[in-house]
N, C-alpha and C positions, 0 to 999 in steps of 0.2 A: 777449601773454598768451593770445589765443582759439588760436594758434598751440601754446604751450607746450600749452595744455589737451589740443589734438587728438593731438597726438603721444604725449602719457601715455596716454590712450585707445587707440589703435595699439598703445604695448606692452602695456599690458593687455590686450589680446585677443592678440596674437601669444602672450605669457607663458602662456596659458589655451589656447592650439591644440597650446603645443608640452606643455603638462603632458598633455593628453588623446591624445599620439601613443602613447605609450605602455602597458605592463600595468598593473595594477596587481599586487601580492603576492598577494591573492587571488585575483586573474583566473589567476594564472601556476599556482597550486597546484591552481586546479580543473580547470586544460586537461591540467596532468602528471598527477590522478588518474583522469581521463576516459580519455589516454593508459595508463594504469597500468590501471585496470580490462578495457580495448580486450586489450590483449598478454596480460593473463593469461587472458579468455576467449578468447583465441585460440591461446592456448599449448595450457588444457586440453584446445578439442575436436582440436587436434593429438595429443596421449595418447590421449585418448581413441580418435580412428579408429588411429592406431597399436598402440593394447591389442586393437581388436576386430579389427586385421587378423593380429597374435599370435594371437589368439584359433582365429582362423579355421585361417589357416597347421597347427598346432598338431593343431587338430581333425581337418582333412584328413588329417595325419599317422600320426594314431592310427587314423582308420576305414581306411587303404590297410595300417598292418599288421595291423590286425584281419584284412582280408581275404585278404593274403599268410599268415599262422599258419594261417586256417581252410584253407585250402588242404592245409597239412596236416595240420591236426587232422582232417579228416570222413575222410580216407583212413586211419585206424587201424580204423574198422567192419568194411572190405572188408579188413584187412590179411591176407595168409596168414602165421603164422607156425609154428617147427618147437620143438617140446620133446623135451626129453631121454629117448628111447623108453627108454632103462634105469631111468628113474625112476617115468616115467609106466605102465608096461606093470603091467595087473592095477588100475591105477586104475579108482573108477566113473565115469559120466559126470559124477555130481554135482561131483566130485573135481577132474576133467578141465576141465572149464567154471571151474571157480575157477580152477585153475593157467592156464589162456589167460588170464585178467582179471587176474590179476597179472604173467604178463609181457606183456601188453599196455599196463600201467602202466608197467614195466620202458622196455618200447622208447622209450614218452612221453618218459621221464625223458630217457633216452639220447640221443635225438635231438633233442629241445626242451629243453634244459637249461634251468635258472634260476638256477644258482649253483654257485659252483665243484667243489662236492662232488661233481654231478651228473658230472661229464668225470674226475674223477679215481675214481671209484666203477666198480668193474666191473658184471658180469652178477650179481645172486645169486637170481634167478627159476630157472625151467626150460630158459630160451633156451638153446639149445645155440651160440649163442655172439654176442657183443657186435654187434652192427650197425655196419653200414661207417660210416653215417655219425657214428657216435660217433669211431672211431677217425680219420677225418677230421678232426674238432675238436682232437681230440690234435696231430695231424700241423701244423694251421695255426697253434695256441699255441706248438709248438715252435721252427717255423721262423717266427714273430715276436719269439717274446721269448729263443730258444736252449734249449737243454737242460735248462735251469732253469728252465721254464718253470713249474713247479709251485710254486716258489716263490716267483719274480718275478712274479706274478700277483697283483694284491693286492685284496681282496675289499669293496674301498668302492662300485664300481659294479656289482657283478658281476652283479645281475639286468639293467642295463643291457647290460653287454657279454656275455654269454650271448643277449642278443635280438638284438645285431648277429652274434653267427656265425650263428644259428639263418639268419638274414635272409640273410644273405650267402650262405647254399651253397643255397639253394631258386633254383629257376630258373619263373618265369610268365611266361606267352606268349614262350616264345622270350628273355624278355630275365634276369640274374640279379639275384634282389630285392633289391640293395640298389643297383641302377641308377633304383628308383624313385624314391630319393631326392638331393637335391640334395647336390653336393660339399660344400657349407658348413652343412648338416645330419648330416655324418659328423667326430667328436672323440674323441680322446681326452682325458676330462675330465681324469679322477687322472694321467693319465702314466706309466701303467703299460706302453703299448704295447698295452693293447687297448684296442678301440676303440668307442665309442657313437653312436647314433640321438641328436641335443637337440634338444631342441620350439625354439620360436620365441624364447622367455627363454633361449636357451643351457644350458639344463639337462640332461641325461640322461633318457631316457622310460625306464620301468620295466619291467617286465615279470615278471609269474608264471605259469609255466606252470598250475599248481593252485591258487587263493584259491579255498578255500572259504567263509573269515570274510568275504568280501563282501555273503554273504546267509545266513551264519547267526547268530543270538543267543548271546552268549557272553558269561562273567561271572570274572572273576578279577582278583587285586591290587587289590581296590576300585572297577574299571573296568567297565561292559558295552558292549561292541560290540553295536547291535541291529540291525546286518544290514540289507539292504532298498537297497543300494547298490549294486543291478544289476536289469536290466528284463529279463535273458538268460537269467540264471542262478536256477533258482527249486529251494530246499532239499526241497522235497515228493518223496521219493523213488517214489512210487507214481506221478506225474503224468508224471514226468520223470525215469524211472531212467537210468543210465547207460548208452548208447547198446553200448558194449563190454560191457557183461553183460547178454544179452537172456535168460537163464533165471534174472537175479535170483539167483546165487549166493552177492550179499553184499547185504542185503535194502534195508541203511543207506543206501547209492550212489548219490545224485544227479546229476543231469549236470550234468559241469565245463565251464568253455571258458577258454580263454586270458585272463588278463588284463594288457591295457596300459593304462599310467598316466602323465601328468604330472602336475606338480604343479602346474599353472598358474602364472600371474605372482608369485605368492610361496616357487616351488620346494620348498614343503615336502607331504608326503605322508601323515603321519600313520597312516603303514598300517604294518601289522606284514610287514615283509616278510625278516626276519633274525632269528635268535638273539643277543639281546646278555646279555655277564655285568654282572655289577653295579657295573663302568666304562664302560660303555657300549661296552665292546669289543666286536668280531663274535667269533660262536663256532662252529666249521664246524657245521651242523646238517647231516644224511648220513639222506636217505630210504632209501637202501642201507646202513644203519648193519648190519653183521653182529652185535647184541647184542638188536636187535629181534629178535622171537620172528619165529622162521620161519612162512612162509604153510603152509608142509606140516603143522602142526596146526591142524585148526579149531576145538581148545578154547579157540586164544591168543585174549587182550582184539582188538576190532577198531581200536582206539587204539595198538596195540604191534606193526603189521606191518611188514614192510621195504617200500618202495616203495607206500604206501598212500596215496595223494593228501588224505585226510581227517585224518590226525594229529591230535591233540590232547595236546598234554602237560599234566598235571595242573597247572593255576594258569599255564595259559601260551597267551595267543589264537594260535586257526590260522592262519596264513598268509594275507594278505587281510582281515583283520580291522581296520575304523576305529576308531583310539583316538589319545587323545592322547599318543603315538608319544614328542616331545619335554619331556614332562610338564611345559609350562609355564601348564597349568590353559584350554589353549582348545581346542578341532577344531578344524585350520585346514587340512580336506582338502574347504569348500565350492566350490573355485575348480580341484579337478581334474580332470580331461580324463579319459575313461576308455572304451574300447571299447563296456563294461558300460551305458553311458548314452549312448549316441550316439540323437541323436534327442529325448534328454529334456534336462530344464531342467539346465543343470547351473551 
């Protein structure tokens, strides 16, 4: 019997060592939530350094064309250009100093496009005649998209692909500027056969030659754009007149500068940067519209010139204006990238 007793006692502790080798159900679910919590803070701050390295990327991108555009923007001050002595002859100078300042807007347009209109739109300033580099533009749409170029060109990126030719025929320091950027930062989004600048989220970077709605207050459709969404560009036309009208010919004229845009990690822009009808279709807008009132009278409205960077249509924001663009009731333009803010919080 003392025999039987020991050997029960044996397995009773053996039966107790082998129950305790194991988890238990709770031991197992609190090791997989510990696991579970571990991988997902590990996941986020993986996004996380990968949004700020987007971020970065992105930034970088916008301040090198910032700098490649002013390259040619400050060279229109010094520009010599020639108007049409049969027109001009017998003008005063007050006269004369306007018609430079509009085709000096002219050439902007021409040469820095922002949308299709701008390459398909001739001379209707005084310029005695179209600048090479426009006709250039022509010349490299053609032989991309063929002879129908004008209307194989289809205008869902076009302020994007207007910033890549712009980019593409400037030459700094010896090298041509669209060698600045990386092979796999050059896309055609829409596939149209022209081709775009895309920030770090693959999107198309934007580009307006003239937003003035950046930093002016505007109110139409129930909407106010209240401006203030540039550190560069400041509306006080007496502080900061227009660098190309130094006798203040057109009094209104604040200095413009190029702007570039992404829309950061949610791709959206909320910026007025297109004409749309009330399908939300695009509508060709034409700063060279031949129905605006000619600059050769200075009794016309200064809202109704041809090639006047400032436009305003009645009930309709300028160019550059933050609104909410997709009217689904939010700004969702706090997360974009902009020339305009380089430097500031953005």
């Amino acid at each position: 019997m003392k025999i039987s007793h020991n050997n029960s006692i044996a397995r009773n502790v053996f039966s107790r060592k082998a129950r305790r080798s194991g988890f238990t159900l709770v031991e197992m679910l609190m090791v997989l939530a510990v696991i579970g919590l571990l991988a997902a803070t590990t996941l986020f701050t993986m996004y996380s350094v990968m949004e700020s390295a987007r971020h970065k990327r992105t930034t970088s991108q916008v301040e090198r064309l910032h700098q490649i555009l002013m390259y040619r923007w400050q060279s229109y001050a010094t520009r010599t250009i020639r108007l049409d002595p049969s027109i001009t002859q017998g003008m005063s100078r007050a006269q004369l100093a306007e018609e430079r300042l509009f085709a000096l807007w002219e050439l902007q347009r021409m040469e820095m496009p922002e949308r299709k209109t701008d390459i398909l739109d001739g001379r209707t300033s005084l310029l005695v005649s179209e600048p090479a580099l426009w006709r250039t533009y022509r010349r490299q749409l053609e032989s991309e998209l063929g002879p129908d170029w004008q209307t194989n060109w289809t205008v869902e990126h076009q302020n994007a692909e207007c910033l890549y030719l712009v980019v593409s025929n400037m030459q700094i320091g010896g090298k041509n500027g669209i060698d600045y950027f990386l092979p796999a930062e050059i896309f055609d989004d829409d596939g149209d056969g022209v081709k775009e600048i895309r920030d770090a989220w693959l999107n198309p970077i934007t580009f307006l030659r003239w937003a003035p709605g950046v930093s002016m207050e505007y109110t139409a459709g129930g909407q106010t754009s209240m401006g203030g969404y540039s550190t560069i560009q400041i509306t006080d036309s007496d502080l900061h007149h227009e660098p190309l009208d130094p006798t203040r010919s057109r009094p209104e004229a604040f200095a413009l500068l190029p702007y570039v845009v992404s829309g950061g990690p949610d791709g959206i822009l909320d910026l007025v940067n297109a004409r749309l009808d009330t399908n939300g279709d695009f509508l060709p807008f034409r700063y060279a519209d031949p129905q605006r009132v000619s600059p050769l009278f200075p009794s016309s409205a200064p809202n109704n010139l041809r090639n006047y960077p400032y436009v305003v249509s009645d009930g309709i924001f300028p160019f550059g204006a933050v609104v909410d663009a997709n009217e689904n009731g939010v700004l969702e333009n706090g997360d974009n990238i902009t020339n305009h803010l380089l430097g500031a919080t953005q």
